[in-house]
mmJSON file of the N, C-alpha and C atoms, coordinates in Angstrom:
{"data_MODEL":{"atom_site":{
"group_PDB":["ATOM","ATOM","ATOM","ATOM","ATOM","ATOM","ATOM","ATOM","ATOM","ATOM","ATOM","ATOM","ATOM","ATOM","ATOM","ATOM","ATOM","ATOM","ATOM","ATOM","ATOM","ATOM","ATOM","ATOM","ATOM","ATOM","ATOM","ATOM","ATOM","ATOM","ATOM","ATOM","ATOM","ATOM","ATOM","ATOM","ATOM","ATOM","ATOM","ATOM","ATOM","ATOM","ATOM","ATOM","ATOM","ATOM","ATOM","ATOM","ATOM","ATOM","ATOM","ATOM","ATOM","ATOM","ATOM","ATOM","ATOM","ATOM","ATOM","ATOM","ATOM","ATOM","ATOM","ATOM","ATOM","ATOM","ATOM","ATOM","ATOM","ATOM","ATOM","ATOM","ATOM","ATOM","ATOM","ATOM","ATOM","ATOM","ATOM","ATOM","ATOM","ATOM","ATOM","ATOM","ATOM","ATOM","ATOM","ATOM","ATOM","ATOM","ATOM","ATOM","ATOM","ATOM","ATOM","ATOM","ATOM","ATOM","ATOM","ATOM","ATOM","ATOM","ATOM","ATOM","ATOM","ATOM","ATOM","ATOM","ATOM","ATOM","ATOM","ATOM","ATOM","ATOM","ATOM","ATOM","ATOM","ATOM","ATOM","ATOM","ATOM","ATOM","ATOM","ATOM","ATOM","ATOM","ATOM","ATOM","ATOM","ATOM","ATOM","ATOM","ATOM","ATOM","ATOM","ATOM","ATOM","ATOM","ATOM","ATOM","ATOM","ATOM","ATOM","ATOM","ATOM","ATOM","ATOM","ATOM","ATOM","ATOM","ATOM","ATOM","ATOM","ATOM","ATOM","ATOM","ATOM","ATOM","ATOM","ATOM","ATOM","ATOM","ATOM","ATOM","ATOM","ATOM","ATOM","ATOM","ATOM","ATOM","ATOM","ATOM","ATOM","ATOM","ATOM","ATOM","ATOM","ATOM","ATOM","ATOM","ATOM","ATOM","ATOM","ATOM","ATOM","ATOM","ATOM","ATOM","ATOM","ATOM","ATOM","ATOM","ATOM","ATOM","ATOM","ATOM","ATOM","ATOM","ATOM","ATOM","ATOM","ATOM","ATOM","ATOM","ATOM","ATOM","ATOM","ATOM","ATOM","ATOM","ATOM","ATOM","ATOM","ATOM","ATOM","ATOM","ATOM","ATOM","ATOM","ATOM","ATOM","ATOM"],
"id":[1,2,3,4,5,6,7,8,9,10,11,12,13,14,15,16,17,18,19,20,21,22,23,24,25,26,27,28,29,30,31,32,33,34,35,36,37,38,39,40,41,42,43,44,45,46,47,48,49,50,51,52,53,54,55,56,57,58,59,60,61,62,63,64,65,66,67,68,69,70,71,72,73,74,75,76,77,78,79,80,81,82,83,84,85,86,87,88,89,90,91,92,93,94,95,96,97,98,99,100,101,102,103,104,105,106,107,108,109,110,111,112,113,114,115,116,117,118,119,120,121,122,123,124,125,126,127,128,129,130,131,132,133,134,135,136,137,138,139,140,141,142,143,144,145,146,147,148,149,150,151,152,153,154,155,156,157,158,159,160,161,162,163,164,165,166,167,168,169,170,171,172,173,174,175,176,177,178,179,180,181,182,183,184,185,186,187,188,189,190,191,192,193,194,195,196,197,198,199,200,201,202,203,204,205,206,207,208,209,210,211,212,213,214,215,216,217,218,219,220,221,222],
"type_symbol":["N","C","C","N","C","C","N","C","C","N","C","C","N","C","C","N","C","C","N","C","C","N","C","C","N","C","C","N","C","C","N","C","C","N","C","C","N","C","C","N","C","C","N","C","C","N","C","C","N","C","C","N","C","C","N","C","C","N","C","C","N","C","C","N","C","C","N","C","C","N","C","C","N","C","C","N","C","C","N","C","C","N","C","C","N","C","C","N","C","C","N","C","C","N","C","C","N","C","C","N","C","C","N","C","C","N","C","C","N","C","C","N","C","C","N","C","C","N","C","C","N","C","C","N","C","C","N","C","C","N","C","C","N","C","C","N","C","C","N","C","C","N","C","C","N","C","C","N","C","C","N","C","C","N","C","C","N","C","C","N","C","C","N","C","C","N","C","C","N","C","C","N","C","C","N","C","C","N","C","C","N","C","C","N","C","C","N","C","C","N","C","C","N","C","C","N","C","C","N","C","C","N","C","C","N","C","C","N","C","C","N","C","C","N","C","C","N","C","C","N","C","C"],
"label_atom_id":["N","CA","C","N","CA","C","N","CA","C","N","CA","C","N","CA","C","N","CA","C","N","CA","C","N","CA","C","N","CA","C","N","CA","C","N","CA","C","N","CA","C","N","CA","C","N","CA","C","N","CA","C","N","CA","C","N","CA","C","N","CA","C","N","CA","C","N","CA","C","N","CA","C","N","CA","C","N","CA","C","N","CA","C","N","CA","C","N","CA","C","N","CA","C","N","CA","C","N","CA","C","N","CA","C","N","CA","C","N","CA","C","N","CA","C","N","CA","C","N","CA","C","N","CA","C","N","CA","C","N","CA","C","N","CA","C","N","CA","C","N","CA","C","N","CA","C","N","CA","C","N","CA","C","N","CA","C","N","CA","C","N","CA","C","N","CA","C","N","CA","C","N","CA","C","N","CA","C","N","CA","C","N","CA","C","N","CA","C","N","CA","C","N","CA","C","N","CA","C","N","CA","C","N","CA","C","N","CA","C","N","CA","C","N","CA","C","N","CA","C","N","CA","C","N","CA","C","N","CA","C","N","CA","C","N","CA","C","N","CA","C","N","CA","C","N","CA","C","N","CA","C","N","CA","C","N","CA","C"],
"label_alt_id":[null,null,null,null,null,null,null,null,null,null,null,null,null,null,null,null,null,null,null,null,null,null,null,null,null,null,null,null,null,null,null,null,null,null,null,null,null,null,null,null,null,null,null,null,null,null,null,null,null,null,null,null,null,null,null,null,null,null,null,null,null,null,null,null,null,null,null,null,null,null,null,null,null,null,null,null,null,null,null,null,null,null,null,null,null,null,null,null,null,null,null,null,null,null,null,null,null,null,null,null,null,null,null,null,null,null,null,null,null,null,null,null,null,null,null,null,null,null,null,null,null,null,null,null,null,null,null,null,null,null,null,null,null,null,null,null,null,null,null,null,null,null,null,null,null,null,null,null,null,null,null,null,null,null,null,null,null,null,null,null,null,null,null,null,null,null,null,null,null,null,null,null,null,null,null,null,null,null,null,null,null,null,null,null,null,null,null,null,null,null,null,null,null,null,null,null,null,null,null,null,null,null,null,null,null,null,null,null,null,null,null,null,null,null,null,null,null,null,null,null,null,null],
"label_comp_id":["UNK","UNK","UNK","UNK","UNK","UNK","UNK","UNK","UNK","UNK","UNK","UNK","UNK","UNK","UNK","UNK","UNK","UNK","UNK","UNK","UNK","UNK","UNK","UNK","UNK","UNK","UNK","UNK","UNK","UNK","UNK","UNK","UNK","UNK","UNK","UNK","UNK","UNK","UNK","UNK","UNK","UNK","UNK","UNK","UNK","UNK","UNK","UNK","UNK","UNK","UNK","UNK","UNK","UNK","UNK","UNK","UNK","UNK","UNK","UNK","UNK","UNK","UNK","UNK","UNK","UNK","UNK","UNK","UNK","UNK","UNK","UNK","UNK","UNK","UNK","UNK","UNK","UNK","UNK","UNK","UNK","UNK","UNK","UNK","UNK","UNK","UNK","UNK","UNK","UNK","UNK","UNK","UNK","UNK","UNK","UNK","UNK","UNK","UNK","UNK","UNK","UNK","UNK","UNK","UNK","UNK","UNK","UNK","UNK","UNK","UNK","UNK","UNK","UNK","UNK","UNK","UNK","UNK","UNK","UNK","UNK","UNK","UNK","UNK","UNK","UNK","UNK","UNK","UNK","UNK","UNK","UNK","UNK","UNK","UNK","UNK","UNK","UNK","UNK","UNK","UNK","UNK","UNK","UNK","UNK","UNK","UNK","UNK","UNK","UNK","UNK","UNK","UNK","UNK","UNK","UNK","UNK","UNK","UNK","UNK","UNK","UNK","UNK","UNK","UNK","UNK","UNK","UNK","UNK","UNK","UNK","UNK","UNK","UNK","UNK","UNK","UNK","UNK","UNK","UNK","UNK","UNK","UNK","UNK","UNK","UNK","UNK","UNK","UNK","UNK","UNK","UNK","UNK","UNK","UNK","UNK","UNK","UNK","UNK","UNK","UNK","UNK","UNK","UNK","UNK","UNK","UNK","UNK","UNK","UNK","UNK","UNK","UNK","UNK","UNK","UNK","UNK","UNK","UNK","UNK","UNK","UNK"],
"label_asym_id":["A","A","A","A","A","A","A","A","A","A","A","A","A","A","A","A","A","A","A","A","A","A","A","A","A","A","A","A","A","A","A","A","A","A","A","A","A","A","A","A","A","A","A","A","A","A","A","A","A","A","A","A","A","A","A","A","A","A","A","A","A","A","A","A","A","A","A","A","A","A","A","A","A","A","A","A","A","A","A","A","A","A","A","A","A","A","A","A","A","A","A","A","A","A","A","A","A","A","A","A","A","A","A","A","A","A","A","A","A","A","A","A","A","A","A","A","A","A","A","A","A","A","A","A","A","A","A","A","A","A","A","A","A","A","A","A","A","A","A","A","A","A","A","A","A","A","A","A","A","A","A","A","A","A","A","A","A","A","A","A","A","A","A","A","A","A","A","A","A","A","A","A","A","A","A","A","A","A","A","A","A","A","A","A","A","A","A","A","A","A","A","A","A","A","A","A","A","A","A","A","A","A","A","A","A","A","A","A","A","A","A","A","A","A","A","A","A","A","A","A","A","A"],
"label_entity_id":["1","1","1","1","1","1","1","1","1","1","1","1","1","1","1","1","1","1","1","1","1","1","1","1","1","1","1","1","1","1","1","1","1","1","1","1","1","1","1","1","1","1","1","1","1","1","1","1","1","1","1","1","1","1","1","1","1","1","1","1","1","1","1","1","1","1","1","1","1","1","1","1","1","1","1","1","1","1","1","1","1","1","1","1","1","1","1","1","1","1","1","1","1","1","1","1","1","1","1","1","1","1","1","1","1","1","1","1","1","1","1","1","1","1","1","1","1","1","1","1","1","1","1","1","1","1","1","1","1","1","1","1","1","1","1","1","1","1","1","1","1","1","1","1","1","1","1","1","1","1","1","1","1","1","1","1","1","1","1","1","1","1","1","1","1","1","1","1","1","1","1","1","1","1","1","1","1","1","1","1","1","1","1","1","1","1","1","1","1","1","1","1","1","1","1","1","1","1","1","1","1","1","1","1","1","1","1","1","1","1","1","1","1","1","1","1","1","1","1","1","1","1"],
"label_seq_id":[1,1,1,2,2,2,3,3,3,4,4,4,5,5,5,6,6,6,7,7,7,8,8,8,9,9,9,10,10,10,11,11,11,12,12,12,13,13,13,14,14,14,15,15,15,16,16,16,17,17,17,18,18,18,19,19,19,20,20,20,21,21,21,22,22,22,23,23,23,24,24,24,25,25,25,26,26,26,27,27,27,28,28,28,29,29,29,30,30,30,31,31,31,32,32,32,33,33,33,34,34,34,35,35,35,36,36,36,37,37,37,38,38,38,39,39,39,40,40,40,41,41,41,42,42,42,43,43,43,44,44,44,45,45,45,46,46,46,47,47,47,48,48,48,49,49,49,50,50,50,51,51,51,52,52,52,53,53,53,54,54,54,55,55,55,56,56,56,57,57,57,58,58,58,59,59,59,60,60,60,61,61,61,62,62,62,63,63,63,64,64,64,65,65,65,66,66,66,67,67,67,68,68,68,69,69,69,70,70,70,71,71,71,72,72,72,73,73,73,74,74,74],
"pdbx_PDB_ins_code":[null,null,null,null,null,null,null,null,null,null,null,null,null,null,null,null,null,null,null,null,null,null,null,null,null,null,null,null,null,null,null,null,null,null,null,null,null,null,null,null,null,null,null,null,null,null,null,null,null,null,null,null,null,null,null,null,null,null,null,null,null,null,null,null,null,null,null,null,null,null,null,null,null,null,null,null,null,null,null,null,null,null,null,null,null,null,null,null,null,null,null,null,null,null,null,null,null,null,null,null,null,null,null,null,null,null,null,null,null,null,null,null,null,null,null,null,null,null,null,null,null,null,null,null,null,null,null,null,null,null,null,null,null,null,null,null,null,null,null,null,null,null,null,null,null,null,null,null,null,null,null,null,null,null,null,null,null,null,null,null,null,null,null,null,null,null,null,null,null,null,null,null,null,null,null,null,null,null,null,null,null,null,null,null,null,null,null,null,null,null,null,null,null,null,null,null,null,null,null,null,null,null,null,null,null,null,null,null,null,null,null,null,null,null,null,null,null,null,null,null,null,null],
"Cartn_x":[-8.21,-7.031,-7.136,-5.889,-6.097,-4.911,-4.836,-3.767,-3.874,-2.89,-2.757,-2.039,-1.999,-1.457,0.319,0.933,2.41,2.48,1.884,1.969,2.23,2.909,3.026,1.752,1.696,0.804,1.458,1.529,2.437,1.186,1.086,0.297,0.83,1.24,1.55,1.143,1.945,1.641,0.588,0.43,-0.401,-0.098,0.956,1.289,3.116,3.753,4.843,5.781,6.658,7.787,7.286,5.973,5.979,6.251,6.548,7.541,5.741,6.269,4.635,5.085,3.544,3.466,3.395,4.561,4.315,4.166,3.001,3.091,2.446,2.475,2.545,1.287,0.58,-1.052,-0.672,-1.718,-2.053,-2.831,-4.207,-5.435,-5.771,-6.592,-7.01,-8.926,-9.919,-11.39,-12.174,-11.885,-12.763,-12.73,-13.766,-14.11,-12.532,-11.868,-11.034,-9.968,-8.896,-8.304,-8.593,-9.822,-10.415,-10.553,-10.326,-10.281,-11.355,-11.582,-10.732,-9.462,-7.644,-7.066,-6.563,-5.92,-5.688,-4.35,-3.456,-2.099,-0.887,-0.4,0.939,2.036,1.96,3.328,4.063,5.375,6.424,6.832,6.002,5.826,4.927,4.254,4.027,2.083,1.702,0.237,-0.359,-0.928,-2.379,-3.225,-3.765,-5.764,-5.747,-7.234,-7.728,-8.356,-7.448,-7.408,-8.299,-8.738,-9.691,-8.693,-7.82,-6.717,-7.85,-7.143,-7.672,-6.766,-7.041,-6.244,-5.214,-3.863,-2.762,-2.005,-3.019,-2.27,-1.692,-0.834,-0.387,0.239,-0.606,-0.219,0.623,2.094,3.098,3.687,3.078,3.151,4.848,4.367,5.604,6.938,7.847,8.72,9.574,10.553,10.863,11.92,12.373,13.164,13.047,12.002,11.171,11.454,11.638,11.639,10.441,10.156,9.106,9.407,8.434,8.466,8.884,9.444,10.305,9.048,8.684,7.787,8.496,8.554,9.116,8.355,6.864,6.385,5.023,4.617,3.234,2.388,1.288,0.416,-0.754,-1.599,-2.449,-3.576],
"Cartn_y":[-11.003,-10.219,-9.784,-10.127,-9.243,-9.103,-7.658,-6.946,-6.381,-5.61,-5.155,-4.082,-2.897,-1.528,-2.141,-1.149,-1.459,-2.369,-3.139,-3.866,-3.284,-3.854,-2.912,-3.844,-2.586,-2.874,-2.821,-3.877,-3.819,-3.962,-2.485,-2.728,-2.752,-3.925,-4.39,-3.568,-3.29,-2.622,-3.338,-2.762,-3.563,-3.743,-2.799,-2.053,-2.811,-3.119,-3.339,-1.85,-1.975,-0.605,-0.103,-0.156,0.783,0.185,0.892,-0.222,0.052,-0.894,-1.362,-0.201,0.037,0.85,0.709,0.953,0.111,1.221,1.147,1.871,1.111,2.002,1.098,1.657,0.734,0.716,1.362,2.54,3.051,2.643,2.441,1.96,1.121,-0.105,-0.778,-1.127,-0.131,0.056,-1.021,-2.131,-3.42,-3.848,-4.769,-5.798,-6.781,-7.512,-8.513,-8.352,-7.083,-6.828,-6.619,-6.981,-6.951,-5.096,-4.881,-3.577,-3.012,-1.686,-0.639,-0.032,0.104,0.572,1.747,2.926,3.78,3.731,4.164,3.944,5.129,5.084,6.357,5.981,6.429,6.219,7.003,6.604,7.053,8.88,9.172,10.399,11.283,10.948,11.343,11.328,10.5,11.099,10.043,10.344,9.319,8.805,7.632,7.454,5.774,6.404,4.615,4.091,2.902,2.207,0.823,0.094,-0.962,-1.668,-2.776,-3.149,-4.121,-4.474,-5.003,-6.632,-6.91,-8.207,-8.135,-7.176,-6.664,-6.87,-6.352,-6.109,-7.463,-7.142,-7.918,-7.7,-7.945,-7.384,-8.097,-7.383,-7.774,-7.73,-9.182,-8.01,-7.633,-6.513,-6.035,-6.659,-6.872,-7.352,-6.467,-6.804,-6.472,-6.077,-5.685,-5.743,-4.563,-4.496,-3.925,-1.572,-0.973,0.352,1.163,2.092,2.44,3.402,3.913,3.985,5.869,6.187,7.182,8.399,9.504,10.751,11.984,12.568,13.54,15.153,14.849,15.841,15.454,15.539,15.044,15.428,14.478,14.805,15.971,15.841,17.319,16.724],
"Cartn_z":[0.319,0.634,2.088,2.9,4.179,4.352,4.983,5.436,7.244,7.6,8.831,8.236,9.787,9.572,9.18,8.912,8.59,6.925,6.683,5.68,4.203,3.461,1.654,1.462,0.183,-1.268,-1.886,-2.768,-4.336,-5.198,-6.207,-7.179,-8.402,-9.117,-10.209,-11.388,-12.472,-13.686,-14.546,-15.386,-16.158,-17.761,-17.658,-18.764,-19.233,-19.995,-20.049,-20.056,-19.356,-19.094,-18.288,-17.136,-15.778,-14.578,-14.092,-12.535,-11.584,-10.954,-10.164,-8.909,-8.286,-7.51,-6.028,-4.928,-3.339,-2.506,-1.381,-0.497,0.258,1.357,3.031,3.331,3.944,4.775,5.964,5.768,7.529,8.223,7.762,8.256,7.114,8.107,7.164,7.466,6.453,6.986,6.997,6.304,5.952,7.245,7.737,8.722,8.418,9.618,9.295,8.448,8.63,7.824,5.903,5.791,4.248,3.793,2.248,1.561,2.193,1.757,1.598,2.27,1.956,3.177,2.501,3.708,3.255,3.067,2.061,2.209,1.322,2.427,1.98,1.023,-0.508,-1.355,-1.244,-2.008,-1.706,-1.868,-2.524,-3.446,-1.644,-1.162,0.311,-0.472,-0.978,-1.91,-0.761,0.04,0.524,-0.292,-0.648,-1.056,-0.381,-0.353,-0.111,-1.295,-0.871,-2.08,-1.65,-2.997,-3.455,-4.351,-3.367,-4.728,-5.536,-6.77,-7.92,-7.69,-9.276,-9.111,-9.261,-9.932,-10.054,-8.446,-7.57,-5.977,-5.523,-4.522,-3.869,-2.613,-1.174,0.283,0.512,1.361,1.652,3.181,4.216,5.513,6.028,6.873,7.144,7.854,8.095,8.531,9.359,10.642,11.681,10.988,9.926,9.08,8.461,7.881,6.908,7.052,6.697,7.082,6.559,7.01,6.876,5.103,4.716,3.214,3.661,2.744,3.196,2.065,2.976,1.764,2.024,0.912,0.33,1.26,1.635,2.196,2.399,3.576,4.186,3.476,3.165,2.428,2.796,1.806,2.308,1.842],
"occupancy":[1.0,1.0,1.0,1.0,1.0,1.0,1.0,1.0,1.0,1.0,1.0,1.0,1.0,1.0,1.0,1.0,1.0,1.0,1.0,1.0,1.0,1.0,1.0,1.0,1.0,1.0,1.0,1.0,1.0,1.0,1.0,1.0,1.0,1.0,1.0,1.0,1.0,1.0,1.0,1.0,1.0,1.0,1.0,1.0,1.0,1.0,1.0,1.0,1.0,1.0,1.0,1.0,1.0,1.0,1.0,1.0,1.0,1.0,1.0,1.0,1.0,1.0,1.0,1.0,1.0,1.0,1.0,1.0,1.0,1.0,1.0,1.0,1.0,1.0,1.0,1.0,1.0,1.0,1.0,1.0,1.0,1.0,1.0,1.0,1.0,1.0,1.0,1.0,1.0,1.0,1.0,1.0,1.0,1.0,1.0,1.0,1.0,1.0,1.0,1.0,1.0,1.0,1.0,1.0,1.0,1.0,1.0,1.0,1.0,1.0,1.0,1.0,1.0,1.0,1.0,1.0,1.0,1.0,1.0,1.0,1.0,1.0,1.0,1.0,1.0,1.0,1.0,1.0,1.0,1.0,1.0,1.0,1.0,1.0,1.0,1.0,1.0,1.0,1.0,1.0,1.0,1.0,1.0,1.0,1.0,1.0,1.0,1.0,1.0,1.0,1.0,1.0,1.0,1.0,1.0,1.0,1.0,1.0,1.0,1.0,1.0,1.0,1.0,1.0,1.0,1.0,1.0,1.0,1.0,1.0,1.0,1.0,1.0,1.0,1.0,1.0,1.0,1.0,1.0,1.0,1.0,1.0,1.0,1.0,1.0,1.0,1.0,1.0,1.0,1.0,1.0,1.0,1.0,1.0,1.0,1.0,1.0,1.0,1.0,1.0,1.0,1.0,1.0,1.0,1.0,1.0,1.0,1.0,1.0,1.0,1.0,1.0,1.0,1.0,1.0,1.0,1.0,1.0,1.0,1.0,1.0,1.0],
"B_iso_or_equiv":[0.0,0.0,0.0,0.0,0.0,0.0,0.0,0.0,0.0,0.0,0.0,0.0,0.0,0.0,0.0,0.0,0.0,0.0,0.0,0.0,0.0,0.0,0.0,0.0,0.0,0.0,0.0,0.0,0.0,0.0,0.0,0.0,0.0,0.0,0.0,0.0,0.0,0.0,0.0,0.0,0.0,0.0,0.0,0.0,0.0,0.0,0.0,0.0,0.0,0.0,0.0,0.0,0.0,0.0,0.0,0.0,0.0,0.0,0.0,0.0,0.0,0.0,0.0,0.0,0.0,0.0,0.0,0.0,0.0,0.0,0.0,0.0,0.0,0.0,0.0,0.0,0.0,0.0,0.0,0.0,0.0,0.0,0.0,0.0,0.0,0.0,0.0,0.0,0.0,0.0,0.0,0.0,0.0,0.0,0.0,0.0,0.0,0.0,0.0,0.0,0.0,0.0,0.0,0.0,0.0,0.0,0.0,0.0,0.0,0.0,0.0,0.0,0.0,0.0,0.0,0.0,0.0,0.0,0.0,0.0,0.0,0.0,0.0,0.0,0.0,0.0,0.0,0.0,0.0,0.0,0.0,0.0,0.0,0.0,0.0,0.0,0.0,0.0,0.0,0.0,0.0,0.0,0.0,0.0,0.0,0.0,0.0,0.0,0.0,0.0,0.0,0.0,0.0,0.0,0.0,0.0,0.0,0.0,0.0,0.0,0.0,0.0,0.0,0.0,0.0,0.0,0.0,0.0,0.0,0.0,0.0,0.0,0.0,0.0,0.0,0.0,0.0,0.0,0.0,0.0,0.0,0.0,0.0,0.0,0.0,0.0,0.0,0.0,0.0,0.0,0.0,0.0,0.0,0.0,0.0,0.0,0.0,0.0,0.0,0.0,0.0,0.0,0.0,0.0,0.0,0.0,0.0,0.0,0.0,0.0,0.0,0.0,0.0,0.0,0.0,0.0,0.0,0.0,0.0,0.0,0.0,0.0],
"pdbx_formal_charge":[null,null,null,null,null,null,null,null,null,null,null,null,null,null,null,null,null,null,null,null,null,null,null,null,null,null,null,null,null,null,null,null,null,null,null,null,null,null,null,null,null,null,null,null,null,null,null,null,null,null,null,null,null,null,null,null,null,null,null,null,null,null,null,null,null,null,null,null,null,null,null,null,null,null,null,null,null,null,null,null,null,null,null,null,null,null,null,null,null,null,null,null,null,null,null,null,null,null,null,null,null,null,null,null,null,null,null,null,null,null,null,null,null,null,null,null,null,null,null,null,null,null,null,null,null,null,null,null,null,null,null,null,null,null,null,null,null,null,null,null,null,null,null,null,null,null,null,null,null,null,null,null,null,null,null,null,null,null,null,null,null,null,null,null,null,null,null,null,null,null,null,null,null,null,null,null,null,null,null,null,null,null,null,null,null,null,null,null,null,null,null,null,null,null,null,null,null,null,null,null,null,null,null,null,null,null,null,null,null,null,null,null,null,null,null,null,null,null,null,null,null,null],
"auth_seq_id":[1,1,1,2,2,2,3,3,3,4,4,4,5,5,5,6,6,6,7,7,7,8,8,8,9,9,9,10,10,10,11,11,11,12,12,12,13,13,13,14,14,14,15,15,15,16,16,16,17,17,17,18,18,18,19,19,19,20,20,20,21,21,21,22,22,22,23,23,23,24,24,24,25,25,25,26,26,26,27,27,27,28,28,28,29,29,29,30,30,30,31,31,31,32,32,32,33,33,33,34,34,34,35,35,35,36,36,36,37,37,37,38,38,38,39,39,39,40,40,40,41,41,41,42,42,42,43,43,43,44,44,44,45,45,45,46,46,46,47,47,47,48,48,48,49,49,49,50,50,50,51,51,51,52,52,52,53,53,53,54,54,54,55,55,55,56,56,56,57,57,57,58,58,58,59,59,59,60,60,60,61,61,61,62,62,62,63,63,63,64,64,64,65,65,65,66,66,66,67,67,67,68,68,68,69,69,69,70,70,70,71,71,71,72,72,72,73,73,73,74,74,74],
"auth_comp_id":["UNK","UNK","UNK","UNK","UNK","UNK","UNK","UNK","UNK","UNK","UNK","UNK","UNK","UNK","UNK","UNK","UNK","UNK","UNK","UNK","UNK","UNK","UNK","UNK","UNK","UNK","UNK","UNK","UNK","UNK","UNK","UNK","UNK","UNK","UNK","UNK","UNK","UNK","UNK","UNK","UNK","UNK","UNK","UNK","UNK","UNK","UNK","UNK","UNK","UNK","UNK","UNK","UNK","UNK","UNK","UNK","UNK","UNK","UNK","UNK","UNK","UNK","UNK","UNK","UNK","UNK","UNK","UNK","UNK","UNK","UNK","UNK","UNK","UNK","UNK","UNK","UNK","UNK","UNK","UNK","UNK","UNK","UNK","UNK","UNK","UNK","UNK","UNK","UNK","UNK","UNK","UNK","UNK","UNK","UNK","UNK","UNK","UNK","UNK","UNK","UNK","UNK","UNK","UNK","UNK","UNK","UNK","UNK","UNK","UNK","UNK","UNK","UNK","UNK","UNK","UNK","UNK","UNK","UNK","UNK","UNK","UNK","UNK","UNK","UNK","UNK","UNK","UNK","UNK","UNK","UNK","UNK","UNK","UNK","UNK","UNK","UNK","UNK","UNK","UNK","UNK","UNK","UNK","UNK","UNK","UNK","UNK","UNK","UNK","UNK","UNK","UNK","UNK","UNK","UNK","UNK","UNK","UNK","UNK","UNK","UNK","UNK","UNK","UNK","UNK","UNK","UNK","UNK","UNK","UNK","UNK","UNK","UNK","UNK","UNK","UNK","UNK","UNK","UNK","UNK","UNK","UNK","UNK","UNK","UNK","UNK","UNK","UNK","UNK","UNK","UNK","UNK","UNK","UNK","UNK","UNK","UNK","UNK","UNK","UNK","UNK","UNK","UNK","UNK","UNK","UNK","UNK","UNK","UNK","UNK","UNK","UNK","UNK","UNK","UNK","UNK","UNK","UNK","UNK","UNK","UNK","UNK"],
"auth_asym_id":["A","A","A","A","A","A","A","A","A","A","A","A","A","A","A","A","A","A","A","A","A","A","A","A","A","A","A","A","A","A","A","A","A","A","A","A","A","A","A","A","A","A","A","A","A","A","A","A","A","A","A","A","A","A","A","A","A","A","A","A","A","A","A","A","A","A","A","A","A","A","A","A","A","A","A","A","A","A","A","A","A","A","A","A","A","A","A","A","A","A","A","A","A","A","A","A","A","A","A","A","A","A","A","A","A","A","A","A","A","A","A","A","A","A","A","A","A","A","A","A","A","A","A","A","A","A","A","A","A","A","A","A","A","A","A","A","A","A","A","A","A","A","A","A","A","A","A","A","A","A","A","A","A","A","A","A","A","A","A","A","A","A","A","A","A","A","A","A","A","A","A","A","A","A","A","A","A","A","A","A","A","A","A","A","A","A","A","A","A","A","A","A","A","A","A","A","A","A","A","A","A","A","A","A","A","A","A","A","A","A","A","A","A","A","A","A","A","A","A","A","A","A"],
"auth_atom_id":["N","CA","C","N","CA","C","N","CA","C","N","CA","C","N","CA","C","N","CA","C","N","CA","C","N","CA","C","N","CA","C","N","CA","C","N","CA","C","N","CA","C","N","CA","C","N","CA","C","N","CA","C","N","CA","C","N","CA","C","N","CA","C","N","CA","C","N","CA","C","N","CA","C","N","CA","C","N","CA","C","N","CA","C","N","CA","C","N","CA","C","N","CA","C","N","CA","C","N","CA","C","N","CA","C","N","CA","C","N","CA","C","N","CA","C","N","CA","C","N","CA","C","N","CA","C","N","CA","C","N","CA","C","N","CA","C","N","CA","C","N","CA","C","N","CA","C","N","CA","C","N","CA","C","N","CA","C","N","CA","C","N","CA","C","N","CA","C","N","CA","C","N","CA","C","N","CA","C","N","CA","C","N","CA","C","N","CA","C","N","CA","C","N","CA","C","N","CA","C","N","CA","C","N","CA","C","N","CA","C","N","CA","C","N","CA","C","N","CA","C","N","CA","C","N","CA","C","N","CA","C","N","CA","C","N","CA","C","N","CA","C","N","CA","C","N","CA","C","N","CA","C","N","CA","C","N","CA","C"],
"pdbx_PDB_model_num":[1,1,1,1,1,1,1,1,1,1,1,1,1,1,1,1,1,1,1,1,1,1,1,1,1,1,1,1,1,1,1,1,1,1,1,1,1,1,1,1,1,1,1,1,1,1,1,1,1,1,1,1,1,1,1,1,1,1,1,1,1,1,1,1,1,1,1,1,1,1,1,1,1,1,1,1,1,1,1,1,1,1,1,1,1,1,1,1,1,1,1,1,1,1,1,1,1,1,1,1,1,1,1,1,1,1,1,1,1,1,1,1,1,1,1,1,1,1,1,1,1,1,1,1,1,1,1,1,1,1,1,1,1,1,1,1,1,1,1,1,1,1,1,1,1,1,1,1,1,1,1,1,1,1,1,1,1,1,1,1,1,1,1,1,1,1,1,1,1,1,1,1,1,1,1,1,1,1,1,1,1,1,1,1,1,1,1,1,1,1,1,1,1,1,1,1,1,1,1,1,1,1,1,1,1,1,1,1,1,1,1,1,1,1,1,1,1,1,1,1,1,1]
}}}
C-alpha cells in the first residue's frame, strides 16, 4: 500500500448494513509512502491508522475537496 499526504482511505465494512469509512491522510510515517498514516474523518476524529485488508488508498485528485470536520480535533 502507498499513499501521499492529501490522499483518501476508504475503509471498507466488514459487516453487511455499515457504510465504509473515508478520511483523508495528513501524514504519511512509513518509509516510501508505506503505513502507518495519520488521517482526519469526517466527524473531525484524528488516529493513525494501520489499514487492514478492507482498506483501500485513493489518491487525491485536482478535483477532489478536502473532507469537510465538524470541529478540530483534540
Amino acid at each position: 500500500m502507498h499513499a501521499t499526504v492529501g490522499d483518501r482511505l476508504h475503509v471498507h465494512s466488514r459487516s453487511v448494513g455499515l457504510d465504509e469509512n473515508i478520511g483523508e491522510i495528513l501524514e504519511v510515517r512509513g518509509s516510501e509512502g508505506a503505513p502507518p498514516y495519520l488521517v482526519r474523518f469526517p466527524d473531525g476524529h484524528e488516529g493513525l491508522v494501520y489499514p487492514g485488508p478492507t482498506s483501500l488508498v485513493k489518491p487525491r485528485t485536482p478535483e477532489s475537496p478536502r473532507l469537510k470536520d465538524s470541529a478540530p480535533a483534540r
